[in-house]
C-alpha positions in Angstrom: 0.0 0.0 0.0 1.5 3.3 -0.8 2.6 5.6 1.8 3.0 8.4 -0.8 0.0 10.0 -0.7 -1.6 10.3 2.4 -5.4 10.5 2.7 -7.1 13.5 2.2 -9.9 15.2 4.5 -13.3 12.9 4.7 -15.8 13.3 2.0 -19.5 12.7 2.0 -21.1 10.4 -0.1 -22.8 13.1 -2.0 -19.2 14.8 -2.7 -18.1 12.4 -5.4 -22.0 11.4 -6.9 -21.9 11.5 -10.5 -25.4 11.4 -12.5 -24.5 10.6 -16.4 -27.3 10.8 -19.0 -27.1 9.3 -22.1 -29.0 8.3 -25.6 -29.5 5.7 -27.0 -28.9 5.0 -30.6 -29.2 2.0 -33.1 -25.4 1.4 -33.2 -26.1 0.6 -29.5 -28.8 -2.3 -29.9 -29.4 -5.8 -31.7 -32.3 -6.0 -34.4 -35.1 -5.8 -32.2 -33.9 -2.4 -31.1 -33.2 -3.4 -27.4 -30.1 -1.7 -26.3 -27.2 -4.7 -25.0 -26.5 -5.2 -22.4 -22.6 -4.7 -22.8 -23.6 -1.3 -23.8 -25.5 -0.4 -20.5 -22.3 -2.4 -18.4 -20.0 0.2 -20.2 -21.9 3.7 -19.2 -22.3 1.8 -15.7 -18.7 1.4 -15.6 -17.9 4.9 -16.5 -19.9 6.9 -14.5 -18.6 4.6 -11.3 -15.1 5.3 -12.4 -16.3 9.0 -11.9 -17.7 8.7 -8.5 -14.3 6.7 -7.6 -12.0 9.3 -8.9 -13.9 12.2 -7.3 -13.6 10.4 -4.0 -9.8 9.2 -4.3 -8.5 12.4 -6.5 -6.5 9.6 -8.0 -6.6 7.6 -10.9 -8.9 4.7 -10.0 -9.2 1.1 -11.6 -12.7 -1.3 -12.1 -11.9 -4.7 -9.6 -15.0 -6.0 -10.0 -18.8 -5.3 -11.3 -20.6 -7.6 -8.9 -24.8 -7.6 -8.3 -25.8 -6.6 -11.4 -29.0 -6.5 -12.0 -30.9 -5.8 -15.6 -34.6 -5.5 -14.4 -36.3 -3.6 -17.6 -35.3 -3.4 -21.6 -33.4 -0.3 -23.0 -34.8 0.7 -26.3 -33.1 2.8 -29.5 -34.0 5.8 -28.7 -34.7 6.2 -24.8 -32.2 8.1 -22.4 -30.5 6.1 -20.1 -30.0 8.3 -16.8 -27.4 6.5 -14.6 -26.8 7.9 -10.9 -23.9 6.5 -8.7 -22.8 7.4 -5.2 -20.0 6.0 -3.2 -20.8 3.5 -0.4 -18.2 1.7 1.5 -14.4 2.5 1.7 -11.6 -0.2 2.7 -8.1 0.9 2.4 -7.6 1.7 -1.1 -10.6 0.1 -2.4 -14.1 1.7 -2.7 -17.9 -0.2 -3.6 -20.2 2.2 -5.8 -23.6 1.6 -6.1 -25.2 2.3 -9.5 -28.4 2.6 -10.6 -29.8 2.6 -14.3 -33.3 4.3 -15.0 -34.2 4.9 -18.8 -37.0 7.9 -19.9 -38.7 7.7 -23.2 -38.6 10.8 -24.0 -41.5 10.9 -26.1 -44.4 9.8 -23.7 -41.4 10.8 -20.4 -42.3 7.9 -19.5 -39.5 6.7 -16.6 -38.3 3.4 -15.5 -35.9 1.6 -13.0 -33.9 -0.5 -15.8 -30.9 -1.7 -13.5 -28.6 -1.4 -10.8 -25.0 -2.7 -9.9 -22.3 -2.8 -7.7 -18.6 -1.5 -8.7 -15.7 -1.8 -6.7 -12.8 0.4 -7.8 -8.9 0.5 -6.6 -7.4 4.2 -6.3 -4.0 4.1 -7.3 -1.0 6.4 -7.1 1.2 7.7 -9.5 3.6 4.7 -9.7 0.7 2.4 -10.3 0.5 0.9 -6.9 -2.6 0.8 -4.2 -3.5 4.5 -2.1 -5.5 4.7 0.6 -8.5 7.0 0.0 -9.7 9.5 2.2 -12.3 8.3 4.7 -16.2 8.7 4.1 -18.2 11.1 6.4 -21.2 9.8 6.9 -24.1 12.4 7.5 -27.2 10.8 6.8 -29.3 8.0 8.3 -29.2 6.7 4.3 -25.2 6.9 4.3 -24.6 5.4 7.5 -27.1 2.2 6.6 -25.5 2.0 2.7 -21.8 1.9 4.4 -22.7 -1.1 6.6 -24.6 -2.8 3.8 -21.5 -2.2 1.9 -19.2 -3.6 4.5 -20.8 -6.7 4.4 -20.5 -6.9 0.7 -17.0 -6.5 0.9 -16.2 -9.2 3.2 -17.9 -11.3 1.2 -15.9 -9.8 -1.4 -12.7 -10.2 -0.2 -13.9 -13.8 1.4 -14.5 -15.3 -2.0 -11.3 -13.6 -3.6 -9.1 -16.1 -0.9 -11.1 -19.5 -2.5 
């Protein structure tokens, strides 16, 4: 673990958030017009490595995309609104929930499409793990999300070992 960057000051969850909206086109889709699902892992992936770079003010890397969850189609066409926050913090490592809602824009129409869970390494300039600063947790909501996201982790980290 690095030493050469020390932590910085804690941040709230709602420091780093990142809300990314995004159309979708036909280039994005199969035949039938539903948007893939490799598409929608890519945008979920990016707008996690936001939230994780805001939080670490370091260049962050993807470990692992676990709990994903495709609940609803994506069409040509729709937006797809993707908000993320930052959950948990261990170390270097941080867990960033996502969740994927698509609008049709015509009808505004709105619908819960997804969610996912991204866990991201911040690392320093040589390449090599940082720690991150410590979360403040303010809210009833941030406080319940970090111990849900603790346990996640462990489990995490449990299966890594097998």
């Amino acid at each position: 673990m690095s030493t050469e960057n020390p932590p910085k000051h804690e941040k709230s969850p709602s420091e780093s958030q990142a809300d990314v909206i995004v159309r979708m086109f036909p280039s994005d889709a199969n035949p039938a017009g539903n948007v893939f699902g490799g598409e929608i892992l890519k945008h979920i992936d990016m707008v996690a490595g936001i939230v994780a770079q805001r939080h670490s003010q370091s260049n962050a890397v993807t470990v692992c995309m676990d709990s994903v969850n495709f609940l609803k189609p994506v069409f040509v066409g729709n937006v797809l609104h993707l908000t993320a926050r930052i959950n948990y913090i261990h170390n270097s490592s941080m867990e960033i929930e996502v969740k994927a809602e698509t609008e049709n824009i015509v009808t505004g129409i709105k619908t819960t499409t997804g969610t996912a869970f991204v866990t991201f390494v911040a690392l320093d300039k040589n390449g090599k793990p940082m720690h991150v600063p410590k979360l403040a947790l303010k809210t009833d909501e941030d406080r319940a999300k970090f111990e849900e996201g603790k346990i996640r982790m462990e489990l995490r980290l449990k299966n890594r070992q097998k």
